[in-house]
Backbone as a printed PyTorch tensor [residue, N CA C, xyz], in Angstrom:
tensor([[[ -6.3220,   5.8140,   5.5300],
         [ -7.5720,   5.2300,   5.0730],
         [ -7.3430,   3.8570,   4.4390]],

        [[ -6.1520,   3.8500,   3.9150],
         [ -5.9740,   2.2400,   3.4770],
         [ -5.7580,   1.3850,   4.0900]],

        [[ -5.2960,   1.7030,   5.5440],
         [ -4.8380,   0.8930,   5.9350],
         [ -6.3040,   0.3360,   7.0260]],

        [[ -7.1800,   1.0260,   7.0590],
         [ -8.4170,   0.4320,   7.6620],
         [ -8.8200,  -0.4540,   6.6450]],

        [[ -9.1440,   0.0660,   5.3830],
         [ -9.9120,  -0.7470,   4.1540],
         [ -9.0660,  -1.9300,   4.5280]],

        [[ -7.8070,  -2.0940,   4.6260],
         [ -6.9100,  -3.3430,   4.5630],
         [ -6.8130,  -4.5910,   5.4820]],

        [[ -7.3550,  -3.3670,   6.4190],
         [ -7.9860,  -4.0270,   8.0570],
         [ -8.4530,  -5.1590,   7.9030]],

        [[-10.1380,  -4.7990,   7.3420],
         [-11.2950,  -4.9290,   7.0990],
         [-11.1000,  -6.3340,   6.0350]],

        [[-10.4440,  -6.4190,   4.7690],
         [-10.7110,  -7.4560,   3.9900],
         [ -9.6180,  -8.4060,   4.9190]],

        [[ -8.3590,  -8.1320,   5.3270],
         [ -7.5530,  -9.0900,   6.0150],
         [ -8.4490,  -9.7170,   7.4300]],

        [[ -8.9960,  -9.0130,   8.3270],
         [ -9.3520,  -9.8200,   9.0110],
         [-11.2610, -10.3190,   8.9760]],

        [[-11.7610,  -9.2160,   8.3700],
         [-12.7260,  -9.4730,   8.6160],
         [-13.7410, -10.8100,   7.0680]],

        [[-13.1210, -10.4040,   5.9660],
         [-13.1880, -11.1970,   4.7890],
         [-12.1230, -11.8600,   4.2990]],

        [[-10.6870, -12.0660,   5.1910],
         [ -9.8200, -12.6850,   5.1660],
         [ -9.3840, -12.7320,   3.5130]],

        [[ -9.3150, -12.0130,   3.0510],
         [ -9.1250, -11.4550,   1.2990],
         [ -7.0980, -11.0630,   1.8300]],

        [[ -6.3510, -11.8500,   1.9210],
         [ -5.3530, -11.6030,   2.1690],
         [ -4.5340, -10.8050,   0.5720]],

        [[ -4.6310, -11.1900,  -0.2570],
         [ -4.1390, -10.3730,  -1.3040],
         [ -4.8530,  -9.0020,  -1.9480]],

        [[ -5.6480,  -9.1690,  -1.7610],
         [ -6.3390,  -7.6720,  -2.0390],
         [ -6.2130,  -7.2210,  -1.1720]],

        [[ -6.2290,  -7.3280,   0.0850],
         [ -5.4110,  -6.1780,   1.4900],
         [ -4.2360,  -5.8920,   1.1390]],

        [[ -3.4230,  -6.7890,   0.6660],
         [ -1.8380,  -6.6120,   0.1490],
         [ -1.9080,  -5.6400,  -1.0700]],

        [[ -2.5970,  -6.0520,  -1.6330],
         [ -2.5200,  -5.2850,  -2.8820],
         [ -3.4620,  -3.5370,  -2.8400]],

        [[ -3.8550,  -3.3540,  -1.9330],
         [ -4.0970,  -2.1230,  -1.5630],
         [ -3.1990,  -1.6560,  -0.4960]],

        [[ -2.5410,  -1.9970,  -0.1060],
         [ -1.5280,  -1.8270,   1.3250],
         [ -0.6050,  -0.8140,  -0.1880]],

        [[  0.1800,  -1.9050,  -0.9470],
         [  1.1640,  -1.6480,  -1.6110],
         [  0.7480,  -0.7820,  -2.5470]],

        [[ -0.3060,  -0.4270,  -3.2200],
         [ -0.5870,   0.7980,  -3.7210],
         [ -0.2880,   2.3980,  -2.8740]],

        [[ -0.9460,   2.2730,  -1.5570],
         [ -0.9410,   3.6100,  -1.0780],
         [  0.4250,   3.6340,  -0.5440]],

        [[  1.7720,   2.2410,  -0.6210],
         [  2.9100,   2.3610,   0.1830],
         [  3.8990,   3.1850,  -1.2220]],

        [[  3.2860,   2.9250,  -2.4420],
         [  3.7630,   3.3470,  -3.2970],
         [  3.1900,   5.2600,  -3.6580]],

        [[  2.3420,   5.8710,  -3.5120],
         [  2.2910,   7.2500,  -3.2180],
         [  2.4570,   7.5970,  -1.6520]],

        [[  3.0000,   6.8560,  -0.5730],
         [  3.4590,   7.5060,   0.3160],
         [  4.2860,   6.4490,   0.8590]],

        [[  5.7940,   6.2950,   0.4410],
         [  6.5810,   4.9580,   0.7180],
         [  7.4290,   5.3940,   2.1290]],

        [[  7.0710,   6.8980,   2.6520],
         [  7.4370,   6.5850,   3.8410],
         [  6.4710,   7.1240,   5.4500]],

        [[  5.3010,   6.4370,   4.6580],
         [  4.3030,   6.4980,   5.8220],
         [  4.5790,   5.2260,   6.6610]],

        [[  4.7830,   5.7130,   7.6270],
         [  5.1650,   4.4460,   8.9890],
         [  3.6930,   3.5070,   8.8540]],

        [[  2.6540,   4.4700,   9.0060],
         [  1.1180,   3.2850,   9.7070],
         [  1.4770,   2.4160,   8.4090]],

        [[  1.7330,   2.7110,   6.8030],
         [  1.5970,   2.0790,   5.6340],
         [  2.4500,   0.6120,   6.1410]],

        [[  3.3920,   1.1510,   6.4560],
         [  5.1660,   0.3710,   6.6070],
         [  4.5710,  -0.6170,   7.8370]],

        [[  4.0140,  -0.3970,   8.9470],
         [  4.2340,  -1.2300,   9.9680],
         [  2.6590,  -2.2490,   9.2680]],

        [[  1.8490,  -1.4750,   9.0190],
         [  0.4850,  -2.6490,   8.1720],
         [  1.0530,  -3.4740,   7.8670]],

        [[  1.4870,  -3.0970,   6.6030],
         [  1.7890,  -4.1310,   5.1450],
         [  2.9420,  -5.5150,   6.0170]],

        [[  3.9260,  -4.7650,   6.8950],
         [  4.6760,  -5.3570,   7.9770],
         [  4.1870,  -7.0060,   8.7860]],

        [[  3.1310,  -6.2490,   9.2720],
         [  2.1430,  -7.3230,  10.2560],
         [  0.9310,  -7.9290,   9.4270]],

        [[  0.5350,  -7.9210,   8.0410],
         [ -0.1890,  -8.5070,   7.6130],
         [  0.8400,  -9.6190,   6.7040]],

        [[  1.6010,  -9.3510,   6.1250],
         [  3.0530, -10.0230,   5.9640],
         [  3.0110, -11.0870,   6.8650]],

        [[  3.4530, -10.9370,   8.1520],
         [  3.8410, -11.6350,   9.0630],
         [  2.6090, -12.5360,   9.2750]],

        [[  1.3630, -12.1120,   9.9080],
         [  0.4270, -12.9570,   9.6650],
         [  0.3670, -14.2470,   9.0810]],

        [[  0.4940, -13.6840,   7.8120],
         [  0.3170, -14.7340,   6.5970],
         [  1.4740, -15.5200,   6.2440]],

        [[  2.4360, -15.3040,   7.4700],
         [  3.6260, -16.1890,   7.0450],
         [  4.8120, -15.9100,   6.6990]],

        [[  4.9430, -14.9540,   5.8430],
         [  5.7590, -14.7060,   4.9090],
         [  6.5690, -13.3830,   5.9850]],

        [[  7.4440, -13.9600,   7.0250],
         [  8.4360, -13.7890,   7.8070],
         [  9.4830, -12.7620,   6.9930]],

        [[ 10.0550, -13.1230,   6.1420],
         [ 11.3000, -12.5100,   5.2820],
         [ 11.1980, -10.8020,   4.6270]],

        [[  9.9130, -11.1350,   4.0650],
         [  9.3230,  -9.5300,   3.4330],
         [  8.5650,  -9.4420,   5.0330]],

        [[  7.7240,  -9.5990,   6.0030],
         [  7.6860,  -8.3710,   6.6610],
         [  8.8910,  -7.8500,   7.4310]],

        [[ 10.1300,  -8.4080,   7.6840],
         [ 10.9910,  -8.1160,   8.5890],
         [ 11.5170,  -6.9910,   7.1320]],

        [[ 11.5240,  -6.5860,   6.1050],
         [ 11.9740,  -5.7380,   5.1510],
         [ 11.0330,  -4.4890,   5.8010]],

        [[  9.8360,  -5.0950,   6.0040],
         [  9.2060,  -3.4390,   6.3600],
         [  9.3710,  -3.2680,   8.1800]],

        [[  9.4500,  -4.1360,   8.4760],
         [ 10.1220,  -3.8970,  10.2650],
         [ 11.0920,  -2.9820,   9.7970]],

        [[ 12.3810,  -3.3780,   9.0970],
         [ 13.3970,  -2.7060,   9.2530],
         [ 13.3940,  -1.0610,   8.9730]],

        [[ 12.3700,  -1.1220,   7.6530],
         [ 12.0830,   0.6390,   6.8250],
         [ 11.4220,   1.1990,   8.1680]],

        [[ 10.5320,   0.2170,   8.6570],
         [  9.6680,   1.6470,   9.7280],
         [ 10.8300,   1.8290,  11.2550]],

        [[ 11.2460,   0.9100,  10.9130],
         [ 12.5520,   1.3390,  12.1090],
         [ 13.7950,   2.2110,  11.6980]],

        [[ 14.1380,   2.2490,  10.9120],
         [ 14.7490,   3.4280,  10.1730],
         [ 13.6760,   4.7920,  10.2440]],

        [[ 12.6620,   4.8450,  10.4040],
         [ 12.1530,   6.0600,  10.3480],
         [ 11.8000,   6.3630,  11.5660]],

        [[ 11.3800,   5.4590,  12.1360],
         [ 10.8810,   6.2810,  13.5810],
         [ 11.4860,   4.8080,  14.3780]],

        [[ 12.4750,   4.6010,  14.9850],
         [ 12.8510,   3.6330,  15.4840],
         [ 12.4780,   3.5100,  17.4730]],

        [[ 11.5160,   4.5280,  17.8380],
         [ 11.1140,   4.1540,  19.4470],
         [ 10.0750,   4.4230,  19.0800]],

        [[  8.8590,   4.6680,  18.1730],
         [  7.4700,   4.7230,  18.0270],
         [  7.2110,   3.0830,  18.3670]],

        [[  6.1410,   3.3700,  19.2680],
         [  5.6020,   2.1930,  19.8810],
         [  4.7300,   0.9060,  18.4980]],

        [[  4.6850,   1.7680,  17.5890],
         [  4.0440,   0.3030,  16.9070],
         [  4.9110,   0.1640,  16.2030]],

        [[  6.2260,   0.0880,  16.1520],
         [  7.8300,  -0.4080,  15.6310],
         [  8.0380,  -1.2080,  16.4220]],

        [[  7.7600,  -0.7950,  18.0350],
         [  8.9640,  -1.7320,  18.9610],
         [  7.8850,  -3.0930,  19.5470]],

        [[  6.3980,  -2.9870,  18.7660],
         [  5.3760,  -3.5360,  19.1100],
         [  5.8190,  -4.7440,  18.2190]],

        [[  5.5170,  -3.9020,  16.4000],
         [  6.3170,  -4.8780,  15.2850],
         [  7.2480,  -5.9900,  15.9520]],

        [[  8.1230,  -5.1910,  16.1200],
         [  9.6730,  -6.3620,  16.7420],
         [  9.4670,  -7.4840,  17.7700]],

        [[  8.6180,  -7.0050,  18.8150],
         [  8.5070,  -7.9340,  19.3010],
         [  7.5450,  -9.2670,  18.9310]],

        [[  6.4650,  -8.9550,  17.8810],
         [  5.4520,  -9.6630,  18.0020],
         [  5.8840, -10.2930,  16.0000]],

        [[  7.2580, -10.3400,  15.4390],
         [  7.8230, -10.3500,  14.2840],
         [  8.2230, -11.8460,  15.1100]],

        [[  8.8110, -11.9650,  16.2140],
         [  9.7860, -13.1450,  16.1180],
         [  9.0560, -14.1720,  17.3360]]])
């Protein structure tokens, strides 16, 4: 569910830190939910900041490393 709400202000009200800052709340009561990990990942990247999403590329690839929105991440990271 957060990660729609997160959807929603990142692309649709372009509120890039309050998407972040709700991303990282629910990554913090569930730090190894992949959808959390690959979000916070690609809204990261989005916005630039290359270095921290390749930190959550790497966590959601450690967890499920052939789930298609990992190998989606990777490609669309570089």
């Amino acid at each position: 569910m957060a990660e729609a709400h997160a959807n929603f202000l990142f692309r649709v009200e372009h509120n890039y830190d309050e998407a972040l800052r709700i991303l990282r709340l629910a990554e913090q009561n569930s730090p190894n939910d992949l959808s959390i990990l690959v979000t916070i990942g690609n809204e990261l990247r989005r916005t630039g900041r290359l270095e921290e999403a390749v930190v959550y590329l790497r966590r959601a690839e450690a967890l499920a490393p052939r789930d298609l929105r990992v190998i989606d991440f990777q490609f669309s990271a570089y």
